[in-house]
C-alpha positions in Angstrom: -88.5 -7.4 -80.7 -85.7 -8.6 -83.1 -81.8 -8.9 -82.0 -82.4 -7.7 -78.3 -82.8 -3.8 -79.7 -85.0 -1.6 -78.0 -88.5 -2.4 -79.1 -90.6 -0.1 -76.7 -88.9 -1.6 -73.9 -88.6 0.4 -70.7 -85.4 1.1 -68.6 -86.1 -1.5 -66.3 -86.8 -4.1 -68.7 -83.8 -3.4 -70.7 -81.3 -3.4 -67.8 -83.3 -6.7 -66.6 -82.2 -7.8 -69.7 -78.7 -6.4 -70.0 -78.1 -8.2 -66.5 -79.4 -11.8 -67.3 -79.9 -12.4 -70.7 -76.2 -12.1 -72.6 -76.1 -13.8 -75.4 -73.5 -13.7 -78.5 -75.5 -14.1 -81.8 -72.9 -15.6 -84.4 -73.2 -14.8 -87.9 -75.8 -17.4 -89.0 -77.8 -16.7 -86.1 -80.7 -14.8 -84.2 -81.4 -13.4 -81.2 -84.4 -12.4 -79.3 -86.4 -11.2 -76.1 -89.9 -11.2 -75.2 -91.7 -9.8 -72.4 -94.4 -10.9 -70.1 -96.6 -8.7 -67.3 -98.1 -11.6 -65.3 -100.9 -11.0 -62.8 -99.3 -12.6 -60.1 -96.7 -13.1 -57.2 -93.4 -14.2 -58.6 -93.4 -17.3 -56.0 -96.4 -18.6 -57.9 -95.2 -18.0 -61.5 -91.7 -19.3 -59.9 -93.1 -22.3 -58.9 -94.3 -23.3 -62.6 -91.0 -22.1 -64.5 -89.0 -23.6 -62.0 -89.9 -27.6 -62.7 -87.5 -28.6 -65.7 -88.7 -31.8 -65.1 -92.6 -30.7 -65.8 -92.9 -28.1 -68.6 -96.0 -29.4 -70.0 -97.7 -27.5 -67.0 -97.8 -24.7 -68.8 -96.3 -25.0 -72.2 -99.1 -26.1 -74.8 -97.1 -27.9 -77.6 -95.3 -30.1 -75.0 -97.5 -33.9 -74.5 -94.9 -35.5 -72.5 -91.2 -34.9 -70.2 -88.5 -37.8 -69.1 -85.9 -36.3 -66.8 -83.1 -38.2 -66.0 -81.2 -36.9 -63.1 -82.4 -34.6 -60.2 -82.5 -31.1 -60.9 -79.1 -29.9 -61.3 -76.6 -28.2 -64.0 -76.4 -30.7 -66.5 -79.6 -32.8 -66.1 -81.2 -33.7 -69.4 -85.1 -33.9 -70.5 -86.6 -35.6 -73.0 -89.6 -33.6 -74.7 -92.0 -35.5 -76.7 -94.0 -32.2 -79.0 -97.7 -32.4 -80.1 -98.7 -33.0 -83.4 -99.1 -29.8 -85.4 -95.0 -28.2 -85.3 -92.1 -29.2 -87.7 -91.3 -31.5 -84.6 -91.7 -34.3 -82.6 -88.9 -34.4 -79.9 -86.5 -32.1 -78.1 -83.1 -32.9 -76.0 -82.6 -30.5 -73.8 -80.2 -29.5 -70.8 -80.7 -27.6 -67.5 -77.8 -25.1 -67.9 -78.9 -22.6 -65.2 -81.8 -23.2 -62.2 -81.3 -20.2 -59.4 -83.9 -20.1 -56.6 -82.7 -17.3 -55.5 -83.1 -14.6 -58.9 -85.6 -16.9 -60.7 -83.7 -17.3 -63.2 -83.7 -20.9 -65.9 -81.8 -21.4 -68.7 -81.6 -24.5 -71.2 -79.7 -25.6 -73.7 -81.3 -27.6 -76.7 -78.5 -30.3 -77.7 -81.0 -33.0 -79.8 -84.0 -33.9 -81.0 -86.1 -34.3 -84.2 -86.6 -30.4 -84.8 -84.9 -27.2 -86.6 -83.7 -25.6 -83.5 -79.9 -25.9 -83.6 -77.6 -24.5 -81.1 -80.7 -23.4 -79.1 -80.2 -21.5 -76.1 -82.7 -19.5 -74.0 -82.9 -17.5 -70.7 -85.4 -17.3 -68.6 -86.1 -14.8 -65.7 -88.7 -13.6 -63.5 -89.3 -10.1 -61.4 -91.8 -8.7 -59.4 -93.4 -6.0 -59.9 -96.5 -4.5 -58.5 -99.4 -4.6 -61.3 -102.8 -2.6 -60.3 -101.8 -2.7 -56.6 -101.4 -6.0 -56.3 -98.3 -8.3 -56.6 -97.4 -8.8 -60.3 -94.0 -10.8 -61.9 -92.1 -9.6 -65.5 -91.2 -12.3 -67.2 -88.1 -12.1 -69.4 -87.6 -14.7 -72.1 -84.7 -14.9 -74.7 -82.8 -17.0 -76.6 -80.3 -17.5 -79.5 -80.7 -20.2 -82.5 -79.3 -21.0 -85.5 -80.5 -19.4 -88.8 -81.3 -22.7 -90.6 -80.4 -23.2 -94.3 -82.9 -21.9 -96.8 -84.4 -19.5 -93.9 -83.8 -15.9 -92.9 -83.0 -14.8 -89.4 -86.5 -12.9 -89.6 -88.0 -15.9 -90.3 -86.3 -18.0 -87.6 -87.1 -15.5 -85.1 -90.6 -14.6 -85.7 -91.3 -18.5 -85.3 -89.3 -18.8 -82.3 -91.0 -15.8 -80.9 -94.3 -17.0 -81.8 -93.4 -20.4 -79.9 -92.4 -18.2 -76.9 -95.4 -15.8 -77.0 -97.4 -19.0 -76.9 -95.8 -20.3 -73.8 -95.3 -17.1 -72.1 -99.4 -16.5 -73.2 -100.2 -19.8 -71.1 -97.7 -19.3 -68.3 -99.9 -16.2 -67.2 -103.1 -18.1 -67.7 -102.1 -20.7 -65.5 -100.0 -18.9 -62.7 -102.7 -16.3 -62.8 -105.5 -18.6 -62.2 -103.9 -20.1 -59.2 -103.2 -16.4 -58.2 -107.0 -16.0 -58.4 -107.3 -19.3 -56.6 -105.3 -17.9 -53.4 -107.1 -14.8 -53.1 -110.2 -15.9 -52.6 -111.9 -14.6 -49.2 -114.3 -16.2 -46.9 -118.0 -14.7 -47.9 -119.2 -14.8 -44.3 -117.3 -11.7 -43.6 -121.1 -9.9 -42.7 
């Protein structure tokens, strides 16, 4: 979905996003969200998302993370990006960690990469998906249009980047989730 319109989201998703994900697109810019059903408890996605310090637990193109600081508004992380994307480092800035909404937002400030003025938002909520404890995951952000691209352009590749993470986020909070559920077989 392009410029945080209404692609076939539902009410709840779009007041999730109208609550936590405000962001200004200036004129050379573009702005997004994606959504994620994850099949399993928010704690357990939570628990992934939440490490600034160790994203490469779940997001693919990341190969390496140096934090320097512990945790808080401000810290700063240095990204080292596989082979394969227009990049090979990111800066980036802890802007927002809340335990208690599940809600982390960074700020890209540097780095070897197209991504100016990056910004994204990302939040978590459960939901209950086949009977069983399920999490939507909100992600969005805002960039800079860079020169000699459209803002179609730049957000189709950003969203792709985000569908990729998002993809493997649910892969591996949902096979932990499969993990905890496992029940004893002697039960005869």
């Amino acid at each position: 979905m392009n410029g945080i319109g209404n692609g076939g989201l539902s009410n709840v998703e779009m007041e999730y996003i109208r609550r936590h994900h405000r962001h200004q697109p200036g004129e050379n810019q573009c702005a997004s969200a994606l959504v994620k059903h994850i099949r399993a408890p928010v704690p357990q996605v939570w628990s992934l998302v939440r490490r600034f310090d160790q994203p490469q637990k779940y997001k693919p193109f990341v190969s390496r993370c140096v934090v320097r600081g512990n945790l808080e508004i401000g810290t700063l992380r240095e990204v080292d990006v596989k082979s394969g994307l227009p990049a090979t480092t990111s800066t980036e800035r802890l802007e927002l960690l809340d335990d208690n909404e599940h809600i982390l937002s960074i700020r890209i400030i540097g780095g070897d990469h197209r991504l100016r003025n990056y910004s994204s938002i990302l939040s978590l909520h459960p939901e209950i998906i086949d009977g069983r404890p399920g999490t939507l995951v909100i992600e969005s952000f805002v960039v800079d249009v860079p020169e000699g691209n459209t803002k179609d352009e730049t957000c189709y590749f950003v969203e792709a980047l985000i569908k990729c993470n998002l993809k493997s986020l649910a892969d591996v909070s949902e096979g932990l989730a499969v993990q905890d559920r496992t029940e004893p077989i002697d039960r005869l």
